[in-house]
C-alpha positions as YAML, in Angstrom:
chain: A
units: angstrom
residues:
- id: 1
  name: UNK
  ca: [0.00, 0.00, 0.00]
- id: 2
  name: UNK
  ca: [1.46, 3.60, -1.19]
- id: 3
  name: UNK
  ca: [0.14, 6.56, 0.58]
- id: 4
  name: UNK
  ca: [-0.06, 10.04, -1.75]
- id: 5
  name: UNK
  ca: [1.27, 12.53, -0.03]
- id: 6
  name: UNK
  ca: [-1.95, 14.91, -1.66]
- id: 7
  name: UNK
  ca: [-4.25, 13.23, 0.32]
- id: 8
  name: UNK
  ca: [-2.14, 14.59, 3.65]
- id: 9
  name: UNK
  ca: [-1.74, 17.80, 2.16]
- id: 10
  name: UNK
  ca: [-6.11, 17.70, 1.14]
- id: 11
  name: UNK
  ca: [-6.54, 17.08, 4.80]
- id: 12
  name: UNK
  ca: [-4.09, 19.27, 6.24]
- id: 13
  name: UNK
  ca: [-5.85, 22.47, 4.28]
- id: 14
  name: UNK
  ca: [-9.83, 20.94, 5.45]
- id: 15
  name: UNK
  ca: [-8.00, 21.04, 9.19]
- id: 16
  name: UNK
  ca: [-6.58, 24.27, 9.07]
- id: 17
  name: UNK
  ca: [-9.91, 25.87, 7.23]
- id: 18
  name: UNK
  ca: [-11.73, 24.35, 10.19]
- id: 19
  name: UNK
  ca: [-9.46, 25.71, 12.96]
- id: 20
  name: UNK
  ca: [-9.84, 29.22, 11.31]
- id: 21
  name: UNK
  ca: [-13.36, 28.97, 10.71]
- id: 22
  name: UNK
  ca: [-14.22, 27.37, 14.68]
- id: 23
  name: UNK
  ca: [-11.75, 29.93, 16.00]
- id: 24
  name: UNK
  ca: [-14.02, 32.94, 13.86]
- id: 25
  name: UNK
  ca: [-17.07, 31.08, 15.28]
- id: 26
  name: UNK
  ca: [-16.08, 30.90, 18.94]
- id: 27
  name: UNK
  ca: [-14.89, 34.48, 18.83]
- id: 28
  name: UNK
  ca: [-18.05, 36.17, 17.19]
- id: 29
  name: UNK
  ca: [-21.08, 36.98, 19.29]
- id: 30
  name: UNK
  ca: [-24.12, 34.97, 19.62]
- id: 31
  name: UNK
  ca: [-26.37, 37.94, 18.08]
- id: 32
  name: UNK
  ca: [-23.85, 37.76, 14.84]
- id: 33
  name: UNK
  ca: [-24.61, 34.02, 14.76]
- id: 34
  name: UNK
  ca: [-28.09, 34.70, 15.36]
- id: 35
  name: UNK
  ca: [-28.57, 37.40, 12.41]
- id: 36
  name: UNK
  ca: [-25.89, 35.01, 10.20]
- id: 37
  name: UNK
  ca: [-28.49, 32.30, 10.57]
- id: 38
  name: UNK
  ca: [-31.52, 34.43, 10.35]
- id: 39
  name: UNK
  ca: [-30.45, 35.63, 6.79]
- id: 40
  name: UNK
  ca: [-30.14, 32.12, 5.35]
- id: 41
  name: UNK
  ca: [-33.09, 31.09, 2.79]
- id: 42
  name: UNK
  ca: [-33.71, 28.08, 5.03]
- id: 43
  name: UNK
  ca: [-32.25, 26.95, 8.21]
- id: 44
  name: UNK
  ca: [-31.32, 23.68, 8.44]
- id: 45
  name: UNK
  ca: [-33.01, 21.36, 10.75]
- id: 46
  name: UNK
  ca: [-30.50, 18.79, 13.23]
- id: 47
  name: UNK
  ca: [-30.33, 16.65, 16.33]
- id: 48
  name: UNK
  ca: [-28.83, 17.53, 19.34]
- id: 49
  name: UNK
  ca: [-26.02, 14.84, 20.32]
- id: 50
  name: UNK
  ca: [-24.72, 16.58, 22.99]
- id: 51
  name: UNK
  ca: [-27.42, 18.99, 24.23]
- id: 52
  name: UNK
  ca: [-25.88, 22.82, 24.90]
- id: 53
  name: UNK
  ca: [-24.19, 22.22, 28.34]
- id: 54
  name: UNK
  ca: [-21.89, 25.01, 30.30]
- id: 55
  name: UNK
  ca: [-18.94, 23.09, 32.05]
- id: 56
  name: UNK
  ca: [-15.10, 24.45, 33.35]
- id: 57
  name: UNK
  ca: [-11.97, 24.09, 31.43]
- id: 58
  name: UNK
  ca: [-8.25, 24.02, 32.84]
- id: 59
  name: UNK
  ca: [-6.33, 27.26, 31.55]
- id: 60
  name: UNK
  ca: [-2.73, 26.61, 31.34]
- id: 61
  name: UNK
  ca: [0.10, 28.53, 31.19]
- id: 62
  name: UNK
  ca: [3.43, 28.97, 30.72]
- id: 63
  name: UNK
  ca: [6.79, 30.42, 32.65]
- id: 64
  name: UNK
  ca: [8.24, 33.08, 30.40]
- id: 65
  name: UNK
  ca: [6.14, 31.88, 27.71]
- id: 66
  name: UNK
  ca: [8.39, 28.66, 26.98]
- id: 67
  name: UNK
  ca: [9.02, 27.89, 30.45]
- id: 68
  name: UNK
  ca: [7.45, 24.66, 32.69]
- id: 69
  name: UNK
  ca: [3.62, 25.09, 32.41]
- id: 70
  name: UNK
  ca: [1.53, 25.07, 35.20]
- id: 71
  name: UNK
  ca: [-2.18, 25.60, 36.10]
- id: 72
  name: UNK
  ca: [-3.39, 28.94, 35.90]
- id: 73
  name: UNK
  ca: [-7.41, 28.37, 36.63]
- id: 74
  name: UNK
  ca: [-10.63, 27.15, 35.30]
- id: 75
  name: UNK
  ca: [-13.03, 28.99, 33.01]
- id: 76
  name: UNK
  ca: [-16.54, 28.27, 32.03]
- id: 77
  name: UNK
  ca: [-17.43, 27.07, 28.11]
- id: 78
  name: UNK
  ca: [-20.46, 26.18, 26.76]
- id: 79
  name: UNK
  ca: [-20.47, 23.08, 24.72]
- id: 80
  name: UNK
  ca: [-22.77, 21.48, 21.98]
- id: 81
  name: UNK
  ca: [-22.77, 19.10, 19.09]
- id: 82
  name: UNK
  ca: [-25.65, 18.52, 16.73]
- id: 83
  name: UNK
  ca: [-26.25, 16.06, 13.33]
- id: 84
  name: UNK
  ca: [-27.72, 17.40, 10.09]
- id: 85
  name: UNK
  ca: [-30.45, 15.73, 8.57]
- id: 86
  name: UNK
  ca: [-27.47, 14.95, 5.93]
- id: 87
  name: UNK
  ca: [-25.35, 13.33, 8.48]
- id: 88
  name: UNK
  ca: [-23.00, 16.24, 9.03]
- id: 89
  name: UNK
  ca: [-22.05, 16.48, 12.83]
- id: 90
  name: UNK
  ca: [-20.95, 20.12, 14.05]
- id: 91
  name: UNK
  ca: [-19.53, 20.88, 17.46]
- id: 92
  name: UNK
  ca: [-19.25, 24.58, 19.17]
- id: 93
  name: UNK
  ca: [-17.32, 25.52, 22.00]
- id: 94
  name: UNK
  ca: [-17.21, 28.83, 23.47]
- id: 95
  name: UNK
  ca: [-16.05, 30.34, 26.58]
- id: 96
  name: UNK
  ca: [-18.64, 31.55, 28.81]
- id: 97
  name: UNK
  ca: [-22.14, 30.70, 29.82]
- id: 98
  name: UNK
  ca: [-23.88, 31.57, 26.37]
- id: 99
  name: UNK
  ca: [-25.60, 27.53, 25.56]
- id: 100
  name: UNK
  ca: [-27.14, 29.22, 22.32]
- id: 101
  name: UNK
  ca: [-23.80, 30.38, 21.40]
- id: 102
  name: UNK
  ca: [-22.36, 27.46, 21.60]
- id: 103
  name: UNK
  ca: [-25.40, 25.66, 19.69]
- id: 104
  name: UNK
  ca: [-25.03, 28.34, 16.89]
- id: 105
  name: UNK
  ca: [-21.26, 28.01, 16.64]
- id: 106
  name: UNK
  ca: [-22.25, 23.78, 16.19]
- id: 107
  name: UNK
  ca: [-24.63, 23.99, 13.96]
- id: 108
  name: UNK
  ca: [-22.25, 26.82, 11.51]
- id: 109
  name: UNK
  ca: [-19.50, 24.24, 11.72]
- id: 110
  name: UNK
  ca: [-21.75, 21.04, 10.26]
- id: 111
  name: UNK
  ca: [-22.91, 23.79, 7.79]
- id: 112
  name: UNK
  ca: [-19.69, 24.61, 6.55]
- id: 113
  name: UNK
  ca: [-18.39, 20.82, 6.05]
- id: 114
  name: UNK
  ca: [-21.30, 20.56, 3.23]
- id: 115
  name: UNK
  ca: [-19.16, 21.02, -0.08]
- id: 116
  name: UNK
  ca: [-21.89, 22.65, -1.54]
- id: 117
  name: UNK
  ca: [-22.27, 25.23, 1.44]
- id: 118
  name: UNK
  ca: [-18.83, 25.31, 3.08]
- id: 119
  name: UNK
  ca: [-17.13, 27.65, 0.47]
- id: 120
  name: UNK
  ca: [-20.67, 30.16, 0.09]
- id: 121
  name: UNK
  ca: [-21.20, 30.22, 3.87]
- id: 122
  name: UNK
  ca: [-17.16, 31.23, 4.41]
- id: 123
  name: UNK
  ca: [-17.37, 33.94, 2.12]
- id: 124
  name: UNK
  ca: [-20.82, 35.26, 3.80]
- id: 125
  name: UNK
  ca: [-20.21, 34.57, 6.99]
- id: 126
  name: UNK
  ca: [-16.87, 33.65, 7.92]
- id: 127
  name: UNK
  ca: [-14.98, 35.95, 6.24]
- id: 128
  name: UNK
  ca: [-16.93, 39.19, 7.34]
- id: 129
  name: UNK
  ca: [-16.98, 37.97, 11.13]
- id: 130
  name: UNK
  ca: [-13.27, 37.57, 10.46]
- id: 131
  name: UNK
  ca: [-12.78, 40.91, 9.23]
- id: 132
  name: UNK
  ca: [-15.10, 42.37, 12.09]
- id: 133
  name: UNK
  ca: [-12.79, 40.87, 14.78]
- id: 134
  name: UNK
  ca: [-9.42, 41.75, 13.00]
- id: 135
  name: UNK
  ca: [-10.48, 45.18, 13.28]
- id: 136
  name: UNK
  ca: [-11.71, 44.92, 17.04]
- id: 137
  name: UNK
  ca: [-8.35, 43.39, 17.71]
- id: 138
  name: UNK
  ca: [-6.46, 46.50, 15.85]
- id: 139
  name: UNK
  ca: [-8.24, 49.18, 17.49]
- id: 140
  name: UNK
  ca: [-8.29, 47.49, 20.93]
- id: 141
  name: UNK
  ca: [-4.37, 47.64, 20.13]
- id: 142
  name: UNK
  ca: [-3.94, 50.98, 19.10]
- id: 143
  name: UNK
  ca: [-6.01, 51.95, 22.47]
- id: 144
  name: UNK
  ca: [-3.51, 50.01, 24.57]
- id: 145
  name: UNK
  ca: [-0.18, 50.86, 22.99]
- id: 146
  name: UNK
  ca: [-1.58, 54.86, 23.44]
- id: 147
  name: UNK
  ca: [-1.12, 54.26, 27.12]
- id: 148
  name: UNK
  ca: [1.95, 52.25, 27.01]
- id: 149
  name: UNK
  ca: [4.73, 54.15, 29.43]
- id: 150
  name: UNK
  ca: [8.88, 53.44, 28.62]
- id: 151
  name: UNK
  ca: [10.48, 53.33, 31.66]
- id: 152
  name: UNK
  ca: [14.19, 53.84, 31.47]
- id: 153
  name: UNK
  ca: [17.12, 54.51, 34.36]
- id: 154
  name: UNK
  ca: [19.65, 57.30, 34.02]
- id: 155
  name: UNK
  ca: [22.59, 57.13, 34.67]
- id: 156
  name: UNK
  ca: [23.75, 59.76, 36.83]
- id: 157
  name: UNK
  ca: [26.81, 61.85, 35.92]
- id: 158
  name: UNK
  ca: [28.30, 61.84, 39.54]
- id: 159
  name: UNK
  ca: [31.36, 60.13, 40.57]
...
């Protein structure tokens, strides 16, 4: 048996278009999810598998950012996975208490696995969340750096 190294490379670009498009989904408020959805021609109907559910997650961390890690504390996600009526199976995690976050951010993702939707819905949806929390994320650092202070020590010209 030969393996083709395009069938790693097929997979490797369907994983990293699903990190970037949970990581957009995750990110983006529920209400943005909620008028995302409303402006589709027909909502899909699914199953819950895993009903929304709000649980706690370890946060880890790092000394000196490459350092031992070590605990830092828990945070609260929201959870869900649902099925198509095609068979697709979504999952949505978010941080927080939202549940219909987390059910919106499931059902986007088994959306956007359909070939026939996946590459529409990114364009619609994905990519102007995207561009929406790039922006956020540039202004919110443009605030901060404004109020960033540069300490320095002088040396003193005394003997």
């Amino acid at each position: 048996m030969t393996l083709d190294s395009n069938a790693f490379d097929s997979n490797n670009e369907n994983i990293q278009a699903r990190k970037h498009w949970m990581s957009v989904l995750a990110r983006a408020e529920a209400s943005q999810l909620e008028q995302a959805l409303s402006e589709l021609e027909a909502a899909p109907k699914y199953m819950h598998l895993r009903p929304p559910e709000i649980g706690m997650a370890m946060v880890r961390g790092r000394a000196d950012a490459k350092g031992d890690r070590f605990n830092l504390g828990e945070m609260t996600i929201s959870r869900c996975s649902i099925r198509l009526e095609d068979g697709l199976v979504g999952h949505g995690y978010v941080t927080g208490r939202n549940k219909r976050h987390a059910e919106l951010a499931a059902l986007f993702d088994a959306m956007l696995q359909a070939p026939g939707n996946g590459p529409v819905l990114t364009e619609s949806v994905i990519e102007p969340l995207h561009a929406i929390q790039v922006e956020k994320r540039q202004t919110d650092s443009a605030k901060t750096a404004a109020t960033k202070v540069n300490f320095f020590t002088m040396v003193r010209g005394e003997d």
